[in-house]
N, C-alpha and C positions, 0 to 999 in steps of 0.2 A: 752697607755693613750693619749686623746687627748690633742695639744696642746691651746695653747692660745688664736692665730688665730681661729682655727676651734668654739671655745666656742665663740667668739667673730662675728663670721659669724652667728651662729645660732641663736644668741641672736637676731641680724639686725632682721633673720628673723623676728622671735615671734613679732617681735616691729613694723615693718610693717606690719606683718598679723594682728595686733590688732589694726593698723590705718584702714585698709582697712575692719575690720570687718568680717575678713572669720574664723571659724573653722577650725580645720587642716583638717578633711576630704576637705573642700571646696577648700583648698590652692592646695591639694596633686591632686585633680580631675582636676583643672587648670592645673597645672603644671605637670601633668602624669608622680605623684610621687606617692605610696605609702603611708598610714598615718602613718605605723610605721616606717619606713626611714625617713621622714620625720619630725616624733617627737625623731627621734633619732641624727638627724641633728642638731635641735634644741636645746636641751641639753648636747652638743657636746660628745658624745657618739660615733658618725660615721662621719669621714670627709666629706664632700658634693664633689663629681665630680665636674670636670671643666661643663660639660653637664647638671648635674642637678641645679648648679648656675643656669645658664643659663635662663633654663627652672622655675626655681622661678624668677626669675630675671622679666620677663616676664608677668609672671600670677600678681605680684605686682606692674607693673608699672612702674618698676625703675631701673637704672642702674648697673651694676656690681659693676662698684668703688661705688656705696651707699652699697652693702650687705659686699663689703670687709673692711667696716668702713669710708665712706666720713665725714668727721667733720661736713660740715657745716649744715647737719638737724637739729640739737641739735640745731643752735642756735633760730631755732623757735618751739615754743611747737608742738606737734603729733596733737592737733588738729586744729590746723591753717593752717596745709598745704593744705585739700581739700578746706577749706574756703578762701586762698588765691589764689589756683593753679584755681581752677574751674571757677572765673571771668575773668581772664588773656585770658584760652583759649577760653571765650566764645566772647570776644574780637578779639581776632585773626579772629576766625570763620564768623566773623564779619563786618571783615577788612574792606571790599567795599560795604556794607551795610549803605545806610544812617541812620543818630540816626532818634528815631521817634517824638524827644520832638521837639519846635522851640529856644531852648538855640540857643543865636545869638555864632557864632564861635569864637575861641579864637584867636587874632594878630598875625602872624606869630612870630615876637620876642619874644611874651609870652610862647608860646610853646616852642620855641628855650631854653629859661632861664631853663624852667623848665625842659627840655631833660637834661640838662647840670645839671642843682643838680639832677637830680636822676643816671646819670653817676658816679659823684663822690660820693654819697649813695654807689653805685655800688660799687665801688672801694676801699671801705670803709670796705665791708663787712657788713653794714644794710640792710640782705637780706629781712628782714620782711615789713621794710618801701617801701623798693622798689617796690615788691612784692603788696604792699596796693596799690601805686601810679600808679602801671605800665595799668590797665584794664582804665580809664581815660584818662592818657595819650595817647594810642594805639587810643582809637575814637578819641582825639583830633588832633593828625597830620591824620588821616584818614579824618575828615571832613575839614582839612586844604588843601588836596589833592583835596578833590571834589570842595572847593572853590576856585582854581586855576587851571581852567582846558584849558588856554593858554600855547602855549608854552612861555618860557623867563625863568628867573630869580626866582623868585616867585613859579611855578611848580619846579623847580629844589631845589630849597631849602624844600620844603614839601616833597620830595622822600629824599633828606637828611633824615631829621627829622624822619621820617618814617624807615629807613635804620637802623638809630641809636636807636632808638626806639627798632625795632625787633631784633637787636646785644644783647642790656640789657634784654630781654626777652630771646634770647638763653641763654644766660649765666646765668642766674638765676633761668631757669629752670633746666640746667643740673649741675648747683653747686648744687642744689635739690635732683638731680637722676632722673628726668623725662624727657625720652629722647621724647617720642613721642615729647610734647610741645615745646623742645628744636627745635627739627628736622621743628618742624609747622612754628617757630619763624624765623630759619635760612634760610626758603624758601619764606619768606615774604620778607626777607634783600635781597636775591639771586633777586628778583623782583624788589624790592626797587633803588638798589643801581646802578645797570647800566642806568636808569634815572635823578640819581641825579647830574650831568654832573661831576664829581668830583669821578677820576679814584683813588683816595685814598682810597674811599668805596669799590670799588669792592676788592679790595690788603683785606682789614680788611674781608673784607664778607667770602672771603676763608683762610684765617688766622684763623676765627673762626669755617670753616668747619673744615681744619687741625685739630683743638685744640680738638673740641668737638667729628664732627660726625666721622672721622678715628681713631684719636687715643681709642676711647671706642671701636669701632669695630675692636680693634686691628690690623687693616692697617696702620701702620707708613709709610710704602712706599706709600702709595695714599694721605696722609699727607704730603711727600715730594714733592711728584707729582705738587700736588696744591700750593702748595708754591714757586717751582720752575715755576711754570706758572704765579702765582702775580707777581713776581720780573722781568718777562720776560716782562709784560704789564704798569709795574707800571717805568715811565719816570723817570731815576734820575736827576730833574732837580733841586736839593740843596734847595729845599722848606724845612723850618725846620719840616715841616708835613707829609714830604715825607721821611724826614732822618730817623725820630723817626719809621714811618712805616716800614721802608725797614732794619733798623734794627733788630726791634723786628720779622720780618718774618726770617732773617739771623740766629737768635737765636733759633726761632721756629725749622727749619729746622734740627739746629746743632741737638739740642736736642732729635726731630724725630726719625734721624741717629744714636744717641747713644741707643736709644732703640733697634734700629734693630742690635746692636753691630756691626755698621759699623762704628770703629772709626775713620781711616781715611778723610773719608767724613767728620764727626761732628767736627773734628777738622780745616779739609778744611772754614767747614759754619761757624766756630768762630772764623776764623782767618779772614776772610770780617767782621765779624761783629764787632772786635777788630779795625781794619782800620777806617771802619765807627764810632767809637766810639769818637773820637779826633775829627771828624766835629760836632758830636753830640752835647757835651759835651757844646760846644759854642751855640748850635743852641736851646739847653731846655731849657739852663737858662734862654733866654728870652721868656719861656712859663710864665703863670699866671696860678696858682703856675707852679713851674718846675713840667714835666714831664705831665701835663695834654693833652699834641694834641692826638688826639683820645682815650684819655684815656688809652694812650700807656709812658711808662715811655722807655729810652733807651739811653743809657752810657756805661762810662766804671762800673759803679754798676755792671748795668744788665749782663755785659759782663762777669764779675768775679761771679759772681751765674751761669751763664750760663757754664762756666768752671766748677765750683762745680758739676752742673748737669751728666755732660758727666763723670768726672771723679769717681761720683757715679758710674751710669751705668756701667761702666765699671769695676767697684770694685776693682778700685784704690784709698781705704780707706786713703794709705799714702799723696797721693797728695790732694786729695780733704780736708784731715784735713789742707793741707799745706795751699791750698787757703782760705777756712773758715777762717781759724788766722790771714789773711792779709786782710779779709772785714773788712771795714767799716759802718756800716748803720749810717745814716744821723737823726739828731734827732728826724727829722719830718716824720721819715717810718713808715708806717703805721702801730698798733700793730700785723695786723694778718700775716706780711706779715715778720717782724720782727720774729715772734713766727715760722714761716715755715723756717726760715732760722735756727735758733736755733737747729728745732728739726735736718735738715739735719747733723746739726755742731754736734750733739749730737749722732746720729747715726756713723759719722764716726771716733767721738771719743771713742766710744764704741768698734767697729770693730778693732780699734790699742790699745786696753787695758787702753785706759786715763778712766777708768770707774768714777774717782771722778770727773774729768772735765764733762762728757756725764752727769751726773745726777744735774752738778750743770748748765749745759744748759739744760738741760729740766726745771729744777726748774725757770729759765727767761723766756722760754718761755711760763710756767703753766703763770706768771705774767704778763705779755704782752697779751697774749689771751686764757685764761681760755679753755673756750669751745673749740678752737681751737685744743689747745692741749690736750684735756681730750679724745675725741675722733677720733685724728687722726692716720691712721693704723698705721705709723713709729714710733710711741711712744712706741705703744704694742711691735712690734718687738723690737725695743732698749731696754725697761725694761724688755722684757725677757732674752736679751743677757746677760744684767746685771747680773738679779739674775741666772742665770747659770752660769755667770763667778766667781758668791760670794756664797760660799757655806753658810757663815752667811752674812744673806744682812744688811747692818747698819740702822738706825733705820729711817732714810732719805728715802732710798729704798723702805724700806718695805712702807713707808708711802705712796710714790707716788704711786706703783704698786697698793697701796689698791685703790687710789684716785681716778687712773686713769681703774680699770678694770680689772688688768690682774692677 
């Protein structure tokens, strides 16, 4: 019998083959699948290969981690994404194109403002608003580019602007599952940002290759690779903008390393990052809000999740429940971010038999961010452990599994 997972893969499909508008024949002819494999995948009847993921992965557009359950599609309707995804990249495509109207340009600082609230939109987790803002914004640091075409000051802050620009457009593509756009986004920054005289972009531009284009191609060492090459270029010279970045790259790494189950090392990259934590810690608070310089957060927080992280990976359930019970989040954390931490805390209360505590942190995080947690993969798996470990699941249980899918 198939399990939960595999019903919950199949489902992804059907739901982007029904955005995308294809019949199974059409899906199975793309992806040189079979239509009855196929529709047996679908109905989870037959597990899907790692290869035939893959290969649908592909013919639909979109990412592995979307067809294994990425939360965040849900939070925009199935038919807004080509309406939203299709002006971004015809923006991008765009990029060095002048507009063809005579709209006089927007002030540098105007563009600046608005880079900066669609950043924390970003960080927010309002992928839909971003998403609407983001094809507007991309011409207007673009036609800010062409009106500054001395060198100084002035050109360097429009390659800024443009840097940061195309970072919010990677990441919001691939929190989506559309890597091509992501990948389009990340090579406009990769352009952008060693222009913008401000060696903290380039550190963040490969931070975000790390994040996105290796770790989905499952190279964690080419991940490390480039981050060990940030940290190598990037000056420590006690800028609190420099702290917050050289940080969360410290973190990045760790975490990297525990995927490749090189504990050693991950434990190595979070013990600097622990050090650097106690200059931090002085250096964000006098951010506006804390935690916003490049829309990089980095403490002793980040440092204790980052611990949780590796000790997952490692499937040391004991200690990672240890660290989860000693977090703190701060009131003003952000719910989705709040809701991820939960479900972790839930997963590896799960794994040590606390099964009343696991379901009563999943129940805060359903509260915290709904959608978040209805469909993200770690929920399915933890409510299955559950109701496997409860031969009669109580009435709490059964509810969520119903709520949540599995």
């Amino acid at each position: 019998m198939p399990d939960h997972t595999e019903r919950h893969v199949g489902t992804r499909i059907r739901e982007f083959r029904a955005i995308r508008d294809f019949s199974l024949a059409e899906l199975g002819r793309l992806a040189h699948v079979s239509t009855s494999q196929l529709s047996r995948v679908e109905n989870g009847e037959q597990p899907a290969s790692p290869s035939v993921l893959a290969s649908v992965a592909r013919a639909l557009g979109v990412t592995l981690s979307v067809l294994h359950g990425q939360p965040y599609l849900h939070m925009l309707q199935k038919d807004q994404l080509d309406r939203l995804l299709a002006p971004i990249s015809s923006a991008l495509d765009a990029w060095d194109i002048p507009p063809e109207d005579d709209a006089p340009p927007r002030p540098l600082d105007e563009v600046a403002a608005r880079t900066a609230q669609i950043a924390k939109l970003r960080a927010a987790g309002e992928f839909g608003d971003v998403a609407e803002a983001l094809p507007e914004l991309i011409t207007d640091t673009a036609v800010a580019l062409q009106m500054h075409t001395a060198p100084g000051r002035d050109r360097e802050r429009a390659h800024n602007l443009q840097a940061e620009v195309a970072r919010t457009t990677a990441i919001i593509a691939y929190r989506l599952g559309f890597m091509d756009l992501a990948r389009l986004a990340l090579a406009r920054m990769a352009v952008a940002a060693p222009q913008s005289g401000d060696p903290r972009q380039v550190a963040v531009e490969r931070y975000e290759r790390a994040m996105i284009t290796h770790a989905e191609a499952s190279r964690p060492d080419r991940g490390v690779a480039l981050v060990k090459q940030a940290l190598r270029d990037l000056d420590d010279d006690g800028d609190p903008s420099t702290v917050a970045v050289r940080g969360t790259l410290l973190l990045r790494a760790s975490a990297l390393s525990a995927v490749q189950r090189e504990h050693s090392a991950a434990a190595d990259w979070l013990g600097q990052a622990d050090e650097l934590a106690e200059t931090a810690a002085a250096t964000d608070a006098a951010a506006d809000p804390p935690g916003t310089r490049y829309a990089l957060a980095f403490g002793d927080l980040n440092v204790a999740l980052g611990r949780l992280d590796v000790a997952m990976n490692r499937d040391d359930h004991e200690e990672a429940l240890r660290v989860a019970s000693e977090v703190r989040l701060p009131d003003s954390y952000q719910p989705t971010r709040v809701a991820g931490f939960l479900i972790r805390k839930a997963s590896a209360e799960a794994w040590t038999a606390h099964h009343d505590d696991a379901l009563e942190s999943l129940e805060k995080a359903r509260l915290s961010a709904p959608q978040l947690t209805r469909y993200h993969p770690e929920v399915h798996v933890t409510v299955g452990t559950l109701l496997r470990a409860r031969r009669r699941a109580p009435d709490p249980l059964r509810e969520f599994a119903q709520w949540s899918g599995v």
